[in-house]
C-alpha positions as CSV (number, residue, x, y, z in Angstrom):
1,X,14.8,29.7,-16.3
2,X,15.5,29.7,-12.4
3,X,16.3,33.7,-12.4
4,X,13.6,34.5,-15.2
5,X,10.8,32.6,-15.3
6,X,10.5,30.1,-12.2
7,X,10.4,32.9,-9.8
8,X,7.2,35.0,-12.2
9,X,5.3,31.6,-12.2
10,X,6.1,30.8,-8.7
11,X,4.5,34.2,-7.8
12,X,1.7,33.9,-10.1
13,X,0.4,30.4,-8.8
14,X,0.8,31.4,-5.0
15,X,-1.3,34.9,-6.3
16,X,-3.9,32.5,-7.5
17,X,-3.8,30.1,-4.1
18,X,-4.8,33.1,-2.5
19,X,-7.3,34.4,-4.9
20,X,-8.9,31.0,-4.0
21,X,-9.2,31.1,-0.5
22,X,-12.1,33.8,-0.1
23,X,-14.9,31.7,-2.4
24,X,-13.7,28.8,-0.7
25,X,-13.9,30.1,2.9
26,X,-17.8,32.1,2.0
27,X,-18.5,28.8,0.1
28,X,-17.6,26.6,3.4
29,X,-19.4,28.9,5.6
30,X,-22.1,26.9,7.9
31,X,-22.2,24.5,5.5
32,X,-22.5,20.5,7.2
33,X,-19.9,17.9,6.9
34,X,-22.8,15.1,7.1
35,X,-25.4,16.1,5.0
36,X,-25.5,17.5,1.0
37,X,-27.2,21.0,0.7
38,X,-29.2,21.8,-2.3
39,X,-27.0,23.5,-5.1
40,X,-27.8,27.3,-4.6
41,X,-26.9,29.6,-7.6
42,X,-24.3,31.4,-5.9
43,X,-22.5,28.2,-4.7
44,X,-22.6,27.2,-8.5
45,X,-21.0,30.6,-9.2
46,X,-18.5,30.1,-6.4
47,X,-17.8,26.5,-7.7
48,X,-17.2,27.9,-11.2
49,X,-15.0,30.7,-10.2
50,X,-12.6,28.5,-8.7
51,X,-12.7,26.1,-11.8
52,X,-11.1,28.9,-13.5
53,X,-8.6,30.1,-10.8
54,X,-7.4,26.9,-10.6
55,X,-7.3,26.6,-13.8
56,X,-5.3,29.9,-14.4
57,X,-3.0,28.7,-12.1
58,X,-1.9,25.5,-13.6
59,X,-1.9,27.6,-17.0
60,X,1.0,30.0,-14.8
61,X,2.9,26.8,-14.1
62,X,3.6,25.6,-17.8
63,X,0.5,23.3,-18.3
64,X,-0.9,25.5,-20.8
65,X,-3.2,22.4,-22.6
66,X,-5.0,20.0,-20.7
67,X,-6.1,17.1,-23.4
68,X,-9.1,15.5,-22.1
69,X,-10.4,12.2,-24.2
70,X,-13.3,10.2,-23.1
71,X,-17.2,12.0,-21.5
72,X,-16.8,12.1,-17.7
73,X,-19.6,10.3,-16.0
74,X,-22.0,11.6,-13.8
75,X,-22.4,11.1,-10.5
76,X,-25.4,9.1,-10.5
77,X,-23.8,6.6,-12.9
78,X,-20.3,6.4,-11.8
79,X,-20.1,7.6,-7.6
80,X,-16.0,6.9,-7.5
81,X,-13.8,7.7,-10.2
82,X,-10.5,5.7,-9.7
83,X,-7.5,7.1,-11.1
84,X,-4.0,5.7,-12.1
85,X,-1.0,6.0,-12.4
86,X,-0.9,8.3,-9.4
87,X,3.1,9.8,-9.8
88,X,3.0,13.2,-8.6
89,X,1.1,16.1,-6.4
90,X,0.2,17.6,-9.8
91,X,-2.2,14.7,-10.1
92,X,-4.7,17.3,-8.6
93,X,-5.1,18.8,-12.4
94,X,-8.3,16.7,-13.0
95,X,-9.2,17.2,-9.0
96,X,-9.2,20.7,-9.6
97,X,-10.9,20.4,-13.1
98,X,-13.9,18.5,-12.1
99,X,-14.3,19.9,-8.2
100,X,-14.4,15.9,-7.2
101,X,-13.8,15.0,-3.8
102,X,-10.5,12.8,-2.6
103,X,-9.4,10.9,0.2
104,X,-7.3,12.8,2.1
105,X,-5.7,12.9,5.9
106,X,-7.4,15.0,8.8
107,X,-4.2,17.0,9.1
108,X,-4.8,18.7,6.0
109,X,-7.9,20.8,6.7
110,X,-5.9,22.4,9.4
111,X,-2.9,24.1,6.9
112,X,-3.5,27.9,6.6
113,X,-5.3,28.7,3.2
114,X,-4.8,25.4,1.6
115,X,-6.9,23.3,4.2
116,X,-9.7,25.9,3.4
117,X,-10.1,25.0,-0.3
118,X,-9.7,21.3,0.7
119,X,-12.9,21.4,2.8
120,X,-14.4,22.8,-0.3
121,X,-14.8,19.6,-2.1
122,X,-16.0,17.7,1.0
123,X,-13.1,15.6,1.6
124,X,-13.4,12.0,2.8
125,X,-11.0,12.7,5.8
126,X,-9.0,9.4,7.2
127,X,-7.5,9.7,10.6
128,X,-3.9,8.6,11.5
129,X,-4.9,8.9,15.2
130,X,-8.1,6.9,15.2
131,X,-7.1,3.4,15.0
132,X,-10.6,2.4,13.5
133,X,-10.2,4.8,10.7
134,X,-10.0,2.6,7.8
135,X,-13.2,1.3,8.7
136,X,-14.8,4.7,9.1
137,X,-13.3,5.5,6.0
138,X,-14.9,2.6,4.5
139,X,-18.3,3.2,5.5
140,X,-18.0,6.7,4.5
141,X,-17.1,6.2,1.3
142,X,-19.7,3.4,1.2
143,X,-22.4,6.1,1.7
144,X,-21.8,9.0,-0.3
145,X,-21.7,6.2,-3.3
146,X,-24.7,4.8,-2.5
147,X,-26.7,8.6,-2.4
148,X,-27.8,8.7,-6.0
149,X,-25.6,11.1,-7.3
150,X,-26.3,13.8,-4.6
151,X,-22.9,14.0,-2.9
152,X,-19.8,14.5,-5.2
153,X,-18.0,12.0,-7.4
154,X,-15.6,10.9,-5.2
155,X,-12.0,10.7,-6.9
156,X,-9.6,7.8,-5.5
157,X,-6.1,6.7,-6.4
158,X,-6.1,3.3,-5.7
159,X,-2.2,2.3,-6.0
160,X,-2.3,4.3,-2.7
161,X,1.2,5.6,-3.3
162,X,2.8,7.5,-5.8
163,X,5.2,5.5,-8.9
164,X,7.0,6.4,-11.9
165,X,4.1,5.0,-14.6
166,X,6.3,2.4,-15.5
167,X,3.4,-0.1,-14.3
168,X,0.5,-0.6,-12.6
169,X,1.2,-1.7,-8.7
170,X,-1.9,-3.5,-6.7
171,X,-4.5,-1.4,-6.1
172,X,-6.2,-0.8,-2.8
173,X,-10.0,-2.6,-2.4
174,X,-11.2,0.9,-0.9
175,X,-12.6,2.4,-4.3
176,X,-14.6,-1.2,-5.0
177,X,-15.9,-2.1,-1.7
178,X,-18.8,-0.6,-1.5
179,X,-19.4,-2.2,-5.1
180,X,-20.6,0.8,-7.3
181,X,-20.0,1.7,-10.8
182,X,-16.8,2.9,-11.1
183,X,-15.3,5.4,-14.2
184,X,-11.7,4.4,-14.6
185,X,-9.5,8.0,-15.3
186,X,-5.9,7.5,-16.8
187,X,-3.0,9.8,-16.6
188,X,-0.6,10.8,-19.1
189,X,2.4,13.4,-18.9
190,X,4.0,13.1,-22.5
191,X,6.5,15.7,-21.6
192,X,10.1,14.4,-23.4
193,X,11.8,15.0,-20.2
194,X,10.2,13.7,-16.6
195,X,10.2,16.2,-14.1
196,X,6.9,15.3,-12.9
197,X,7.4,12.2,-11.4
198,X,7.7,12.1,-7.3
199,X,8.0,9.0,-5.7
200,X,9.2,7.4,-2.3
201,X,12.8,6.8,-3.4
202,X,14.5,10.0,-5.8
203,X,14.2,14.1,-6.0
204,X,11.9,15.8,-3.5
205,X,8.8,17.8,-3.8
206,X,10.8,21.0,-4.1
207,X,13.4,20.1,-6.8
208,X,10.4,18.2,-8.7
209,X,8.4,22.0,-8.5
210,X,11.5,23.7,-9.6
211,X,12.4,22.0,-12.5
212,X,8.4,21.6,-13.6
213,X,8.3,25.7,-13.4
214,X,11.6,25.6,-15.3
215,X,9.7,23.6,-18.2
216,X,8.5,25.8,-20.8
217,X,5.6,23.8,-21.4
218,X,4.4,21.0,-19.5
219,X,1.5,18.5,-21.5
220,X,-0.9,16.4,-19.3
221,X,-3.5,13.9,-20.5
222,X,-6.7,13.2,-19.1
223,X,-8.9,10.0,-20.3
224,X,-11.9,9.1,-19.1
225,X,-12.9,5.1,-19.9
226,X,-16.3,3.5,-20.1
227,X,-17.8,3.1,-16.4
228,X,-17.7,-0.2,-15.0
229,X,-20.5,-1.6,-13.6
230,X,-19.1,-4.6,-11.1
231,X,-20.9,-8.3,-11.9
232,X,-22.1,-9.9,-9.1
233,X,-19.1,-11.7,-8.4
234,X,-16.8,-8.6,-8.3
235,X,-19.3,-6.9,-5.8
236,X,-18.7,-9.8,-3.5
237,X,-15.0,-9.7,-3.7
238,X,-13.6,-6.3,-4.4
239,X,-10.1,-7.8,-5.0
240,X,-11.4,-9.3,-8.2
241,X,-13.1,-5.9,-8.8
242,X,-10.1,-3.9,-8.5
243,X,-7.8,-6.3,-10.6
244,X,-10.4,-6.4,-13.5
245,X,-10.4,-2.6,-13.3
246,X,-6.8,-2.5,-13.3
247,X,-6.4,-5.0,-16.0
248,X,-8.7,-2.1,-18.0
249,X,-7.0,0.6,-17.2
250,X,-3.0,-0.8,-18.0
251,X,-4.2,-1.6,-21.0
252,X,-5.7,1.9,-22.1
253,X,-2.1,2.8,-20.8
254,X,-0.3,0.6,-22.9
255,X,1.4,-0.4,-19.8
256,X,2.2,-3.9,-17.6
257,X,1.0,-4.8,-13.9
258,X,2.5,-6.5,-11.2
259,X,1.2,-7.4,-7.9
260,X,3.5,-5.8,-5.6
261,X,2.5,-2.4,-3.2
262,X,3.8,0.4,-1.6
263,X,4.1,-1.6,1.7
264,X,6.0,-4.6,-0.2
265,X,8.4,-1.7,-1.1
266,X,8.7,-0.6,3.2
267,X,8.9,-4.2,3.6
268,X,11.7,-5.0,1.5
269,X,13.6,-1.9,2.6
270,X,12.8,-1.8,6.4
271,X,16.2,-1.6,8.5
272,X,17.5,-3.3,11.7
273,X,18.9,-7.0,12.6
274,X,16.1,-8.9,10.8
275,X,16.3,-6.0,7.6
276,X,15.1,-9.2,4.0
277,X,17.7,-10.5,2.5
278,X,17.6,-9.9,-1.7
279,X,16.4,-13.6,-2.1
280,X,13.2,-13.7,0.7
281,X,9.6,-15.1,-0.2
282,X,8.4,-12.7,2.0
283,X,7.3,-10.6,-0.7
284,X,6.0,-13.6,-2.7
285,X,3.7,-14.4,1.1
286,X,2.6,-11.2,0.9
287,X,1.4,-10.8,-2.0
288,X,-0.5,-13.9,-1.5
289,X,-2.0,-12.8,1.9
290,X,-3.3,-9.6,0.5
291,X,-5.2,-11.5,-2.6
292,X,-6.8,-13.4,0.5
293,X,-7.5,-10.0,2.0
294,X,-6.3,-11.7,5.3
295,X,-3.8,-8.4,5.6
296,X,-6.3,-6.1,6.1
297,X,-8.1,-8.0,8.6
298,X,-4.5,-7.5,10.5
299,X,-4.4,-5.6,14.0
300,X,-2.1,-6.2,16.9
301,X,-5.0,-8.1,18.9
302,X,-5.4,-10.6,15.9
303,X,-1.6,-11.4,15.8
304,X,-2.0,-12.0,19.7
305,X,-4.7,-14.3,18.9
306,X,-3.5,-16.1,15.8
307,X,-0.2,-16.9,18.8
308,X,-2.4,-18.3,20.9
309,X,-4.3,-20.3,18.4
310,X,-1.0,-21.4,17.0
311,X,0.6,-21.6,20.7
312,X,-2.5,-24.2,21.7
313,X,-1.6,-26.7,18.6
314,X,1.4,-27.4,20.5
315,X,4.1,-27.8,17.8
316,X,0.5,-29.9,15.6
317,X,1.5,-30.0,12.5
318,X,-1.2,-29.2,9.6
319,X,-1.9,-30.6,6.4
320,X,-3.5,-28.9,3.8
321,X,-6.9,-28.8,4.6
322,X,-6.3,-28.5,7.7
323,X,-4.7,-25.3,7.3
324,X,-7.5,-24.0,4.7
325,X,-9.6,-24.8,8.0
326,X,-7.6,-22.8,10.1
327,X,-7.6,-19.9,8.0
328,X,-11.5,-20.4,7.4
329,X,-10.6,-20.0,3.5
330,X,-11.4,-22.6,1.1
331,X,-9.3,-24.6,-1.1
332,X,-7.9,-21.9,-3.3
333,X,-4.9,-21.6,-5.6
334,X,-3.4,-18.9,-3.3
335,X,-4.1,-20.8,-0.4
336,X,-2.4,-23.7,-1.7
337,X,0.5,-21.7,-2.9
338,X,0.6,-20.1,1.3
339,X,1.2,-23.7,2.4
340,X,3.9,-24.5,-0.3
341,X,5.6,-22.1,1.1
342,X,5.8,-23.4,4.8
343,X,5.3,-27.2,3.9
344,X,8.0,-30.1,4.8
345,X,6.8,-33.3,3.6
346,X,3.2,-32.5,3.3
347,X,2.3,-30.8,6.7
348,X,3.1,-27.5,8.0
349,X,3.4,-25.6,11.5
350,X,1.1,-22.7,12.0
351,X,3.4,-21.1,14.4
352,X,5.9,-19.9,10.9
353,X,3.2,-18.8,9.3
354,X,2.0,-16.1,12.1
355,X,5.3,-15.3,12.1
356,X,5.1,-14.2,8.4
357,X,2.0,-13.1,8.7
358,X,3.7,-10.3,11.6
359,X,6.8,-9.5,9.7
360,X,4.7,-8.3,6.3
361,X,1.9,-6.3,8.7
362,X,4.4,-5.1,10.5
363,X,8.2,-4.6,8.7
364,X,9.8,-1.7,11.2
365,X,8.7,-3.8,14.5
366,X,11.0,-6.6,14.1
367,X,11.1,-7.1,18.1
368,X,7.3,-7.5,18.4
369,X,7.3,-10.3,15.8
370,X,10.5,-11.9,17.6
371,X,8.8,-11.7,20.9
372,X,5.6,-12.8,19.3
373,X,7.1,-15.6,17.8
374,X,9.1,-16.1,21.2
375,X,5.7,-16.8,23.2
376,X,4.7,-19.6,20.5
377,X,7.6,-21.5,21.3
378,X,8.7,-20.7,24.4
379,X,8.5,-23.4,27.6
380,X,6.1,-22.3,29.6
381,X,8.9,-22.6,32.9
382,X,11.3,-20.4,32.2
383,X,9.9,-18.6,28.7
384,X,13.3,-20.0,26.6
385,X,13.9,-21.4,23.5
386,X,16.3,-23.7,22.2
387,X,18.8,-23.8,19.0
388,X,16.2,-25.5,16.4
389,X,13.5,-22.9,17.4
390,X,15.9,-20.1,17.1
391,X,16.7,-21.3,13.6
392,X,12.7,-21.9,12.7
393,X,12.6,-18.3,13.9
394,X,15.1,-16.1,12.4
395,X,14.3,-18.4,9.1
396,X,10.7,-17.5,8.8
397,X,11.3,-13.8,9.8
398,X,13.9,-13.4,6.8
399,X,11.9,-15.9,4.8
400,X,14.8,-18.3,3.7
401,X,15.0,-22.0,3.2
402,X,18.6,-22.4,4.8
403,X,20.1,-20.5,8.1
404,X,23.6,-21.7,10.1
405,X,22.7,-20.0,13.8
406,X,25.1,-22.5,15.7
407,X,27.4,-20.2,15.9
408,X,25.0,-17.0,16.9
409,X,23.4,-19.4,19.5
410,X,26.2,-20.2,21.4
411,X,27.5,-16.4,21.5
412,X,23.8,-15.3,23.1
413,X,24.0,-18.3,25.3
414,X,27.4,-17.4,27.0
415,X,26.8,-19.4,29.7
416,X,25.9,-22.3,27.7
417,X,22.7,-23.6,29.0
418,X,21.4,-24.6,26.0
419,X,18.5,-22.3,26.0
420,X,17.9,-18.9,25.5
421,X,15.6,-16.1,26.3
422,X,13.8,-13.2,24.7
423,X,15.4,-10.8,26.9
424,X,18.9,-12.0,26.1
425,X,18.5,-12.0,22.4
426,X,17.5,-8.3,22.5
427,X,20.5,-7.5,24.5
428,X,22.5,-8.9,22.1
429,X,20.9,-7.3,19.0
430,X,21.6,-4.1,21.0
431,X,24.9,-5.5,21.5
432,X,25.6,-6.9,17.6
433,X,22.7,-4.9,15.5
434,X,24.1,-6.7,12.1
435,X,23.8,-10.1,14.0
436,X,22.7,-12.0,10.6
437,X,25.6,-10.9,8.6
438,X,28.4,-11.1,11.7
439,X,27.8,-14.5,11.9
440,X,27.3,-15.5,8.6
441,X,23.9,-16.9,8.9
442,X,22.8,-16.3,5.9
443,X,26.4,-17.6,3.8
444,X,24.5,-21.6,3.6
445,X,21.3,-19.9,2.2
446,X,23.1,-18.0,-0.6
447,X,25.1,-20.1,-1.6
448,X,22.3,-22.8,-2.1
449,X,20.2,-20.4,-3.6
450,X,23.0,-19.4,-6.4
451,X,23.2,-23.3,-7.2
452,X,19.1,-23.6,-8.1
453,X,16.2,-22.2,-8.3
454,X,13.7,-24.3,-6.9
455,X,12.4,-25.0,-3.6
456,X,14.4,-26.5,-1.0
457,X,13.4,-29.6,1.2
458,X,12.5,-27.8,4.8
459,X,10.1,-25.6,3.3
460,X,9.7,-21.7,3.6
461,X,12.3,-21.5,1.0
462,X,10.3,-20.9,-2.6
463,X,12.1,-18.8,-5.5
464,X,10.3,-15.9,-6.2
465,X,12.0,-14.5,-9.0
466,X,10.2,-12.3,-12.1
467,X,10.4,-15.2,-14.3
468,X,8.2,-17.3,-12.3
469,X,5.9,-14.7,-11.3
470,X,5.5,-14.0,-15.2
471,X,4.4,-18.1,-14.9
472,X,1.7,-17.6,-12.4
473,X,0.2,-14.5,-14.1
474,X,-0.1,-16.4,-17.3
């Protein structure tokens, strides 16, 4: 198939990418970016002709019958169609098939040819060089939804990432802020080999292409549900919103959820001296923190400010109301679970938890969390630290109960003054970049956590294994 037929249909789709480009460029002609136009006949013609080249092109690469089950809603009943599982680039079948518009990056209406038929379905474009885009985005999104149906169904995925289908991950709040009625869409490739699937970890988006064109034929399903329209509750809190949609959609999938994301993945996998160990509760914080929606509220500035807040408690340690106060959150279940992780006999310090809070916000910046976390304990005299807060430290920013750092501390405090400085650790992580495992910090922590499964007594030290998370979601 590589000599015969992937090169013919390889050819033919490009043909048809380029077929595309002049209705898209006339259609996108002096047309606004702000406002809707009235539907003129010739831009319905247009609109329809690339329906069908688009559709002749995924015809040329193998998917020869597109099943669709369910009546589409318009877009003055359902503004955002949210779509899942998201697992490949060929997810733009139904994109293509219905003309809706996507979330996409600003980058992309720059790319020769293909940035042209982009614009044609009036894009929400996010910025990766505007640091208020997600809010831009937001309020975009917020007001094509609320038109009436006059701009374009707007399709999102709102895993935010691409998986394999064997589960539902979180989904994003983006698609259920602006509290609309939403039409759930679900995917299906029933194809008995998998050459569709393209995610963050396994064959890249050339091999995946060259073995889909290699398929003789390649069957995708397309079901649209019943729109949901959000109670009053749900439009208040679009987590609730987006988990009750999810809920929907798994089970029209037949398949399970979990409440882990993309950035749980970068987060377990991120590299340098402070990389998680297999055992951390990191993942189990932040899960909890985004069910808050306390992540997305996340900058730079408010990690500076949560350290001074924390920094100004002077070493105050918090009960539990006290630290619902502090997070101006009320007396939740998650919130409770949050301080179970940090508590010691029934009070907390603030300072490990804005260390958590950096470490899951920001996974490949170990040394901003460090210093951060430096500043909240440091002595205002000469800016060190001694053993104990090393070891409160390193143990909230792996998230274990148990770490031995006698040894570490006396080799970054040659000079043994009992006290050491930011600057000095970060020579020595240059120095000794696998720092954790040299010195065996971690050896106490293992070995305690192979003996039981429960918490230990000084805190941040919670099992999260799948068995208990299976508790909690029951």
């Amino acid at each position: 198939m590589t000599v015969t037929l992937f090169p013919v249909r390889l050819l033919f789709a490009a043909f048809m990418m380029l077929l595309a480009w002049p209705f898209a460029f006339v259609a996108t002609v002096g047309r606004s970016e702000n406002a809707v136009e009235p539907l003129s006949w010739w831009r319905w013609l247009v609109d329809l002709a690339l329906k069908a080249i688009m559709r002749a092109m995924w015809f040329s690469g193998g998917f020869h019958w597109v099943r669709v089950k369910g009546r589409p809603a318009l877009p003055s009943e359902a503004p955002i169609l949210t779509m899942a599982p998201h697992s490949s680039y060929f997810d733009a079948i139904p994109v293509t098939m219905t003309m809706a518009s996507i979330v996409m990056k600003a980058e992309s209406k720059d790319i020769p040819v293909w940035g042209t038929l982009i614009k044609f379905i009036r894009p929400v474009f996010v910025s990766r060089s505007d640091q208020d885009s997600r809010r831009k985005t937001v309020e975009e999104i917020k007001r094509r939804a609320s038109s009436n149906g006059e701009w374009p169904q707007i399709m999102i995925f709102p895993e935010g990432t691409c998986t394999n289908r064997s589960c539902l991950i979180a989904f994003k709040p983006g698609a259920f802020i602006p509290g609309v009625p939403v039409q759930p869409v679900v995917l299906r490739y029933p194809n008995e080999l998998d050459t569709i699937s393209w995610t963050w970890q396994g064959p890249g988006a050339f091999k995946i292409l060259w073995l889909t064109l290699c398929q003789l034929h390649n069957f995708v399903e397309i079901e649209y549900l019943p729109t949901y329209t959000p109670s009053e509750e749900e439009k208040k809190d679009p987590a609730l919103f987006a988990s009750n949609v999810r809920r929907i959609m798994a089970k029209a999938l037949g398949l399970p959820i979990i409440d882990y994301s993309f950035e749980d993945c970068q987060l377990a996998m991120a590299k340098g001296p402070l990389r998680l160990p297999k055992h951390t509760c990191l993942l189990e914080f932040a899960r909890l923190v985004r069910l808050l929606g306390l992540k997305t509220k996340v900058t730079d500035e408010v990690l500076q400010e949560e350290a001074c807040s924390a920094r100004q408690l002077c070493g105050r340690r918090l009960d539990m109301e006290g630290f619902a106060q502090y997070l101006h959150q009320p007396m939740t279940e998650a919130v409770q679970d949050i301080f179970s992780l940090f508590e010691e006999h029934g009070m907390m310090d603030v300072r490990e938890y804005v260390i958590a809070l950096s470490v899951v916000c920001r996974p490949f910046r170990y040394l901003d969390t460090v210093k951060l976390a430096f500043r909240m304990f440091e002595a205002q005299e000469d800016g060190a630290i001694v053993e104990d807060e090393l070891t409160v430290i390193l143990k909230t920013a792996l998230g274990v109960g148990d770490l031995a750092v006698s040894e570490l501390f006396r080799a970054i405090d040659s000079q043994d003054k009992g006290k050491i400085t930011f600057d000095e650790l970060c020579s020595f992580m240059e120095k000794c970049p696998d720092l954790v495992e040299q010195y065996h910090c971690l050896c106490e922590s293992i070995s305690q956590h192979s003996r039981e499964s429960t918490s230990s007594s000084n805190g941040f030290c919670a099992d999260f294994s799948p068995r208990n998370h299976s508790k909690k979601q029951d």
